[in-house]
C-alpha positions as CSV (number, residue, x, y, z in Angstrom):
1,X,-21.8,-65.0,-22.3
2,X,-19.8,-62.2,-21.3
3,X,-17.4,-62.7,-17.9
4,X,-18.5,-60.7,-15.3
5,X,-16.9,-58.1,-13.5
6,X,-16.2,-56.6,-9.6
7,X,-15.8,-53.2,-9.7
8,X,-13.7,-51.8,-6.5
9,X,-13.3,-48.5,-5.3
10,X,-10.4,-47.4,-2.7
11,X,-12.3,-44.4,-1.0
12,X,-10.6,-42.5,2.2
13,X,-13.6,-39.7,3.3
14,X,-15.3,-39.5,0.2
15,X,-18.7,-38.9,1.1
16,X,-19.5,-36.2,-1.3
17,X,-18.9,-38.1,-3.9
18,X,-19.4,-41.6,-3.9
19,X,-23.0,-41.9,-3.8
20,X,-22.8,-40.2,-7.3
21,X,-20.1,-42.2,-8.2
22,X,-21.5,-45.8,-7.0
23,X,-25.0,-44.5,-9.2
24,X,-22.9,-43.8,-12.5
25,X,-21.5,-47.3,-12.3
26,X,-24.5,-48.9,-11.6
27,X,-25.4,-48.0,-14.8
28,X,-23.0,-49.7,-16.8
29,X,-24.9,-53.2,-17.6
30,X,-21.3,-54.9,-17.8
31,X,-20.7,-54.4,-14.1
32,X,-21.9,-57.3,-12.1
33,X,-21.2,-56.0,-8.5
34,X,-19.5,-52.4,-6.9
35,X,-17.2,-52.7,-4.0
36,X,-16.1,-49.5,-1.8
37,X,-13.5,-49.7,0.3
38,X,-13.6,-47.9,3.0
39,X,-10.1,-47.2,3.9
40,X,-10.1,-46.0,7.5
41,X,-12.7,-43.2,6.6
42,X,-14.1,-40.8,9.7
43,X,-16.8,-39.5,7.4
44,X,-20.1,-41.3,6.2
45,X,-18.3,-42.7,2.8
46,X,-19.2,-46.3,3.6
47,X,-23.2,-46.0,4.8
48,X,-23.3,-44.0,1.8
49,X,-22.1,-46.3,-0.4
50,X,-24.2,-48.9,0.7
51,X,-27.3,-46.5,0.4
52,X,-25.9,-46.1,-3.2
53,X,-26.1,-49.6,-3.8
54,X,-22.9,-50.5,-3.2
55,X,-21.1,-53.7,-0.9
56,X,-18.7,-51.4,1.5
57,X,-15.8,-52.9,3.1
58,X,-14.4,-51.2,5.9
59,X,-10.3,-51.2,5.8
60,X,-8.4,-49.8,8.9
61,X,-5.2,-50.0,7.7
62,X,-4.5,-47.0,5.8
63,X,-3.0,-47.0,2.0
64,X,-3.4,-47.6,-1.2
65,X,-2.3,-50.9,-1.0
66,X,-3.9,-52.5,2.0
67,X,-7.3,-51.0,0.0
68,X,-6.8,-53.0,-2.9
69,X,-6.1,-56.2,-1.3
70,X,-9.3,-55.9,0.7
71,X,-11.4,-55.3,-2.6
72,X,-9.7,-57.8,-4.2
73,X,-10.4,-60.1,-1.5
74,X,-13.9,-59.3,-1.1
75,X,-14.6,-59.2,-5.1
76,X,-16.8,-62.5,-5.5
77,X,-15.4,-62.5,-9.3
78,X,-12.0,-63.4,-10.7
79,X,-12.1,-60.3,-13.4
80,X,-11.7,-57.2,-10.8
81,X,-11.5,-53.4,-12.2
82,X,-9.8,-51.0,-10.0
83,X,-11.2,-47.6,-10.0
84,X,-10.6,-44.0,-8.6
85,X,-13.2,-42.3,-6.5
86,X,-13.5,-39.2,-9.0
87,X,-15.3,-40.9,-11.6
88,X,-17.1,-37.5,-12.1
89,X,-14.0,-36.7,-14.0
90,X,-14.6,-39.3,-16.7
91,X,-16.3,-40.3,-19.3
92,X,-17.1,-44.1,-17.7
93,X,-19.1,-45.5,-21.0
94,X,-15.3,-45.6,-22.2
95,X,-14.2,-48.2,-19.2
96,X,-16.0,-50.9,-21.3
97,X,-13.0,-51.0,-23.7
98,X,-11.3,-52.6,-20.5
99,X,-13.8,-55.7,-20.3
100,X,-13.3,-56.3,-24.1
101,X,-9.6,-56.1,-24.5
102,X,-9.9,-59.3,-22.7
103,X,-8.4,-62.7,-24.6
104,X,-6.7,-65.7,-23.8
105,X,-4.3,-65.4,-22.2
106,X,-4.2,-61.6,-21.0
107,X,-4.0,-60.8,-17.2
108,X,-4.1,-57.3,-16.9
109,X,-6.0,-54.2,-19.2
110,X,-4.4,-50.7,-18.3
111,X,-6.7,-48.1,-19.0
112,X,-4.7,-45.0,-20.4
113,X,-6.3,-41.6,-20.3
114,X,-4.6,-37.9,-21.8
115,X,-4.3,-34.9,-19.3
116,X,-3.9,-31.5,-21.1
117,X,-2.4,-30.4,-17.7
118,X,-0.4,-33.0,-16.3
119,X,2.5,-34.2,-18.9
120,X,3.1,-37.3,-16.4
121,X,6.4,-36.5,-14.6
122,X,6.1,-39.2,-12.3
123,X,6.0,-41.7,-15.5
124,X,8.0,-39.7,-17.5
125,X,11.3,-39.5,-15.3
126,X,10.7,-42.5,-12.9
127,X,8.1,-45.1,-13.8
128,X,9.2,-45.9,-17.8
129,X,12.7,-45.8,-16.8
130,X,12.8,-48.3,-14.8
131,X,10.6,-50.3,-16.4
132,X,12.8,-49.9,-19.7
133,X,15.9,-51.1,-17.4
134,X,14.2,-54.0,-15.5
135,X,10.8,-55.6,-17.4
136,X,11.4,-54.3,-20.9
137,X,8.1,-56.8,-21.8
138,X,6.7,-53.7,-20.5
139,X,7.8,-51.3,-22.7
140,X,4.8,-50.8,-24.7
141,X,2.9,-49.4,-22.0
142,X,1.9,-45.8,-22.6
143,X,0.4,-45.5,-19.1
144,X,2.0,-47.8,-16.6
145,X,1.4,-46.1,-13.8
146,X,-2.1,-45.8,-14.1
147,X,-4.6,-46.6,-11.2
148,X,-7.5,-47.5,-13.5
149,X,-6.9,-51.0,-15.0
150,X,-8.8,-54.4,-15.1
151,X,-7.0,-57.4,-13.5
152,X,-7.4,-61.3,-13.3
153,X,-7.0,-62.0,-9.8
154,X,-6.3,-65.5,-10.7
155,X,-2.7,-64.7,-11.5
156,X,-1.2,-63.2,-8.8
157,X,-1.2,-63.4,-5.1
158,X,-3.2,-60.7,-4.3
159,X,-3.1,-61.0,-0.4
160,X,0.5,-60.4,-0.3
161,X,0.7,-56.8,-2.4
162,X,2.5,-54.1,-1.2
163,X,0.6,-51.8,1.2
164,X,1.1,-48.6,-0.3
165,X,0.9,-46.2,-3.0
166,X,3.3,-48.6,-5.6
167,X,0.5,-51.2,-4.7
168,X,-1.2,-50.5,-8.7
169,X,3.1,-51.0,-10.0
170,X,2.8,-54.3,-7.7
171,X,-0.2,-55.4,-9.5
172,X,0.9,-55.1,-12.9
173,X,4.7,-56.3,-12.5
174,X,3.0,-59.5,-10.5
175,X,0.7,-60.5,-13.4
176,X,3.9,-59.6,-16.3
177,X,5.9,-62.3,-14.1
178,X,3.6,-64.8,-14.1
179,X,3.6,-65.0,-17.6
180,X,0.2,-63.2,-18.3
181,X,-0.2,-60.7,-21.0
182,X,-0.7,-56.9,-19.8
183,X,-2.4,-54.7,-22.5
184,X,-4.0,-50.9,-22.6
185,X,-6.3,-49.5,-24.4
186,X,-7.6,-45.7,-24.3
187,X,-10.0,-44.3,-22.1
188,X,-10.8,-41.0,-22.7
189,X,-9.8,-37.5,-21.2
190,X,-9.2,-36.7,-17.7
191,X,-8.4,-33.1,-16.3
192,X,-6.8,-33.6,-12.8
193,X,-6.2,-30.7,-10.3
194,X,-3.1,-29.2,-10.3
195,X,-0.4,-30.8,-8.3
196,X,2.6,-29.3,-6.4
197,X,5.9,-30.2,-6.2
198,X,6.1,-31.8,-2.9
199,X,2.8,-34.4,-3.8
200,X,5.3,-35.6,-7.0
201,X,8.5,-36.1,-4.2
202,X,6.4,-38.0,-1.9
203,X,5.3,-40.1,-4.5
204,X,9.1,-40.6,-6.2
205,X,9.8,-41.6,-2.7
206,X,7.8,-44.5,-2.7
207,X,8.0,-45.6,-6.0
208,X,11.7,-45.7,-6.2
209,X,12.0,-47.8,-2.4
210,X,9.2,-50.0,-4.4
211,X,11.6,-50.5,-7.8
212,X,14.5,-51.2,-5.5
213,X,13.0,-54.0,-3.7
214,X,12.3,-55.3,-7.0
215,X,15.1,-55.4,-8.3
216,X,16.3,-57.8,-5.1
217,X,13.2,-59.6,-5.3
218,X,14.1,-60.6,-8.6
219,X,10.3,-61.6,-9.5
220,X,11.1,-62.1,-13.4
221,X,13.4,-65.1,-12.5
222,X,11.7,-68.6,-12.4
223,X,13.0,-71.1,-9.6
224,X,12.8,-74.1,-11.1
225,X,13.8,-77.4,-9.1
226,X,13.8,-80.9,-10.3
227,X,14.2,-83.6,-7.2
228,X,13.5,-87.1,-6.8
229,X,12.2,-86.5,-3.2
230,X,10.2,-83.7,-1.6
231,X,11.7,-83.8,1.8
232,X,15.5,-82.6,0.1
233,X,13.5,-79.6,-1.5
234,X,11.4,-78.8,1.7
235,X,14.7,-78.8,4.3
236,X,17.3,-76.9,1.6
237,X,14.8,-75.0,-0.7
238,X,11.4,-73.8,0.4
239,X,12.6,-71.3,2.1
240,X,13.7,-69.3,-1.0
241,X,11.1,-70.8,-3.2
242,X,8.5,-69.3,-0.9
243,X,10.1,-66.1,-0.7
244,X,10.1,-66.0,-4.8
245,X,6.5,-66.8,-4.8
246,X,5.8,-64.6,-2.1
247,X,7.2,-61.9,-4.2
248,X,5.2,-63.1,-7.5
249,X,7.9,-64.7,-9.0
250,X,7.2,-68.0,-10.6
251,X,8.2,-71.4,-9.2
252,X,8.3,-75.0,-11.2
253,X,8.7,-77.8,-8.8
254,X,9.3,-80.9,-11.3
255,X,9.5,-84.4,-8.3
256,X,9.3,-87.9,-8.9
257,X,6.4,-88.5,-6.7
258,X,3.2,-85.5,-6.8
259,X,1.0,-87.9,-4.4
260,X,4.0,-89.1,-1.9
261,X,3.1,-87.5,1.5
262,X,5.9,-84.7,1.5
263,X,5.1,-83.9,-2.0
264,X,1.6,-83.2,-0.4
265,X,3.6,-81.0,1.9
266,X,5.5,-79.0,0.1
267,X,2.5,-78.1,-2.0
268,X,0.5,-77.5,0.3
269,X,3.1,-74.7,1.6
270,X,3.0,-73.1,-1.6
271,X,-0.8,-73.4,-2.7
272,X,-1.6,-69.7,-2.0
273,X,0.6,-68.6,-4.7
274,X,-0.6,-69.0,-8.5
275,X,3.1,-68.4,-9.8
276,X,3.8,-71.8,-8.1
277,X,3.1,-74.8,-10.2
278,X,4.0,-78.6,-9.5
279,X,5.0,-81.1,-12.6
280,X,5.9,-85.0,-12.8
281,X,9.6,-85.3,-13.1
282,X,9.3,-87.5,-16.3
283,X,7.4,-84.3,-17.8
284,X,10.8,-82.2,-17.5
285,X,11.4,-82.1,-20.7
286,X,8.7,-80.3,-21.8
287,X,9.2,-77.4,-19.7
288,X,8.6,-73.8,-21.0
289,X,9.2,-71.1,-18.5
290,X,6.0,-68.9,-17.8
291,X,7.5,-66.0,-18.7
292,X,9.8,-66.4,-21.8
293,X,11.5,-63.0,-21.4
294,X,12.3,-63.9,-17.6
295,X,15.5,-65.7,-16.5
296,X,15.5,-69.1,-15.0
297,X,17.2,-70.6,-11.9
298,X,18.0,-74.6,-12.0
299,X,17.9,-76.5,-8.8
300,X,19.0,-80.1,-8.7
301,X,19.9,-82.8,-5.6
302,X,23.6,-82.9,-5.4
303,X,24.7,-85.9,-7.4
304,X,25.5,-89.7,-5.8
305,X,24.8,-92.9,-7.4
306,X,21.4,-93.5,-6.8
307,X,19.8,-89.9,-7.4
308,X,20.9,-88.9,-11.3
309,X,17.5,-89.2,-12.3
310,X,16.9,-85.3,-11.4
311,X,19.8,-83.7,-12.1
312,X,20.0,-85.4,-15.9
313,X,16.4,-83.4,-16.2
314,X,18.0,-80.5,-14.9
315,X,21.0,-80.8,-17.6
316,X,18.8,-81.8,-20.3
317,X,16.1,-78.5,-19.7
318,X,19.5,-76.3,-19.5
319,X,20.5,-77.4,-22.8
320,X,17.2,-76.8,-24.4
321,X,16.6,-72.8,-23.1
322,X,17.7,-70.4,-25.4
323,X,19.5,-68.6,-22.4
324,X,21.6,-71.0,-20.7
325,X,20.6,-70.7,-16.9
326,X,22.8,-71.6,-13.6
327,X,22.4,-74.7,-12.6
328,X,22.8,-75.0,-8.4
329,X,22.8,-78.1,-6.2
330,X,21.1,-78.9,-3.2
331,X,23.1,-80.3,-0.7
332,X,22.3,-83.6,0.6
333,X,19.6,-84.3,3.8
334,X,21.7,-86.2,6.7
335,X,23.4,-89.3,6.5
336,X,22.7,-89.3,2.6
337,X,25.7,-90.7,0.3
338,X,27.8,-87.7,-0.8
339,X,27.3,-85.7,2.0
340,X,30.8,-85.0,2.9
341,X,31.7,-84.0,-0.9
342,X,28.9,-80.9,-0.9
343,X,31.3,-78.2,-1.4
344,X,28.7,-74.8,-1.1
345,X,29.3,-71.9,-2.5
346,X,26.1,-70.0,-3.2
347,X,23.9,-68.4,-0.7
348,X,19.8,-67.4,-0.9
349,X,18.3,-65.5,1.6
350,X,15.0,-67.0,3.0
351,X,13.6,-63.9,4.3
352,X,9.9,-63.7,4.8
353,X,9.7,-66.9,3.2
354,X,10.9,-68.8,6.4
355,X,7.7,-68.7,8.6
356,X,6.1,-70.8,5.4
357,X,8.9,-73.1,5.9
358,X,8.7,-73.7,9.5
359,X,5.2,-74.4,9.1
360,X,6.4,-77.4,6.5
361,X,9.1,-78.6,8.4
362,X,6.5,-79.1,11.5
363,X,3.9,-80.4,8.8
364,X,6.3,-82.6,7.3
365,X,7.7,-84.2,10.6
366,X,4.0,-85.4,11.2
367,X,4.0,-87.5,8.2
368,X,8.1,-88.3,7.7
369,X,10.3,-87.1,10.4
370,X,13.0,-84.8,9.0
371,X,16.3,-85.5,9.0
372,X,17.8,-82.4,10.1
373,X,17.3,-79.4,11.4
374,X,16.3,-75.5,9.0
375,X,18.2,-73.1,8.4
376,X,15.7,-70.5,8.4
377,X,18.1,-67.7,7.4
378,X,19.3,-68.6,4.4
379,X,19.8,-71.2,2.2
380,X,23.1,-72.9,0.9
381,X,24.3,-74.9,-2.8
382,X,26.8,-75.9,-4.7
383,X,27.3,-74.5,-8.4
384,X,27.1,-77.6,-10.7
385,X,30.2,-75.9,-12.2
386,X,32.4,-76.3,-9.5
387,X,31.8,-79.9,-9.2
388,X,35.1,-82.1,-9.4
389,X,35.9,-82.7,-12.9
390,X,35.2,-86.5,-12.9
391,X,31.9,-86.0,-11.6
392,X,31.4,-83.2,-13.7
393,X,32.1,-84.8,-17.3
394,X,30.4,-88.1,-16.2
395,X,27.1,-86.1,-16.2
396,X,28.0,-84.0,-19.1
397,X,30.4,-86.0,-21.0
398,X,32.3,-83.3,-22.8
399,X,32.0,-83.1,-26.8
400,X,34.6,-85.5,-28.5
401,X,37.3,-83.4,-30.9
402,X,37.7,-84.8,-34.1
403,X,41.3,-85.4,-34.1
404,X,41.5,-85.3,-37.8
405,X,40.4,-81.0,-37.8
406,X,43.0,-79.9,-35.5
């Protein structure tokens, strides 16, 4: 049985169209449901749309962005295809390629269409670029900047996508950190009007703010912490976790306790975001990051004699990745052994992930009060590099010489 499909269309004062457009797509047997989003419209596009046959959603924040979430949101299935409002311009019997480039595994379908007058500047001098430089899993993307593509909503959280025109980049980069496949196929032939100058600087604008934010957002880098107790992760680490997962970054939370009540917690504060995922700590060793051609970030508790459980897991997964990732220490909760020997020296910005931790902190002080006090700022460790030696080498004993080779 074939999986079906949400169609949703961002329209801003499109009543001359979209009655003709909703039609044509009511046509198509594979589409299951047509959502128009009325984005702030002061023209008849949404009681058209309805009178089309359509669901209409009214959106009063204006852009690109804020449209999409709203279909997405509304779309009652997880397969959701994004469309334009000029469908007049296409051939739409060749959007069904989309549904059937589906496969395990694959989160995203571009749909790539040729323009004899438009030779794609935009993707050309900007888009490919950057994507060459900064998620080269990418690079066989024709069309990466297209508008028309097929998502699985269950891979990315869709309610926090930028509001927009880069929101269609945000989508795509979202479900290529997650670890989901993005694939294109061909659509057909589109002949757009003729655009100026000025309509290409506006949009270089935007799209370059949007690449620059990603590039501190650092979504291709997994956070992946292994702690015997949730309430260390909650007070030192949430904050950036949730700013990671916030940004679509993937998170790997390996504890010694899933069902203790401030693991509860600190899942809970991350359960709106599908790049978050919680493991047993005795699993560690069978980690595989969720997107192999990311980098990965190690978190571990700050070493002391009764907590070496975690930070062995952390050694023994840094060993085993093919790109040997940093491995940073939490600092200790109050009044733990070894508090006085945390020595920090790196520094993560919490950002808008610190509202997500306040909420845990208050959550988590009505099941186990807290022992001290957030930072809501930022967030401070210790490299496991610049441990003392002692400490260092008793963790990871360094390789005998053979004294009969030297």
């Amino acid at each position: 049985m074939q999986v079906p499909v949400s169609v949703i269309i961002p329209a801003h004062n499109e009543a001359e169209t979209i009655e003709a457009v909703v039609c044509k797509l009511r046509s198509l047997s594979w589409v299951d449901e047509i959502v128009v989003v009325d984005n702030a419209s002061d023209d008849d596009t949404g009681a058209l749309a309805e009178k089309a046959g359509a669901r209409a959603v009214r959106e009063m924040a204006r852009g690109m962005g804020h449209a999409v979430r709203a279909g997405l949101k509304a779309a009652r299935n997880d397969w959701v295809m994004k469309l334009d409002a000029d469908l007049e311009r296409f051939d739409t019997a060749l959007f069904a390629e989309m549904p059937a480039a589906r496969a395990e595994g694959v989160g995203l379908v571009k749909g790539a269409w040729n323009d004899p007058n438009d030779n794609m500047p935009m993707t050309r001098l900007l888009v490919a670029p950057a994507i060459r430089q900064m998620f080269p899993g990418l690079n066989h993307l024709r069309a990466p900047n297209s508008g028309i593509y097929l998502v699985d909503r269950r891979w990315i959280a869709h309610q926090e996508l930028v509001g927009g025109y880069a929101a269609d980049l945000d989508v795509m980069l979202r479900v290529h950190a997650s670890g989901a496949k993005v694939v294109e196929v061909e659509i057909g032939r589109i002949v757009h009007d003729a655009r100026n100058l000025a309509h290409y600087n506006a949009m270089a604008e935007v799209i370059m703010a949007f690449f620059l934010e990603q590039q501190i957002r650092r979504i291709s880098q997994e956070l992946v912490v292994f702690a015997e107790d949730a309430t260390q992760v909650i007070e030192t680490a949430l904050g950036a976790l949730a700013r990671r997962s916030r940004a679509g970054g993937p998170v790997t939370v390996f504890l010694d306790d899933l069902n203790a009540p401030a693991a509860r917690v600190l899942q809970d504060a991350l359960a709106a975001f599908p790049t978050a995922r919680f493991v047993a700590l005795d699993e560690a060793g069978g980690f595989q990051p969720a997107n192999p051609e990311g980098e990965t970030l190690l978190f571990a508790p700050y070493p002391f004699a009764q907590n070496e459980q975690a930070i062995r897991a952390a050694l023994n997964v840094q060993d085993t990745l093919n790109v040997t990732p940093e491995l940073i220490l939490m600092p200790m909760i109050e009044d733990s052994p070894g508090l006085r020997s945390f020595r920090p020296d790196v520094s993560l910005e919490v950002g808008n992930g610190a509202n997500i931790k306040r909420r845990a902190l208050a959550d988590l002080a009505q099941t186990a009060q807290p022992t001290s006090g957030p930072d809501v700022l930022r967030e401070v460790f210790q490299t496991f590099d610049s441990l003392p030696d002692p400490l260092r080498i008793q963790l990871r004993p360094e390789p005998k010489t053979d004294a009969g080779n030297l």
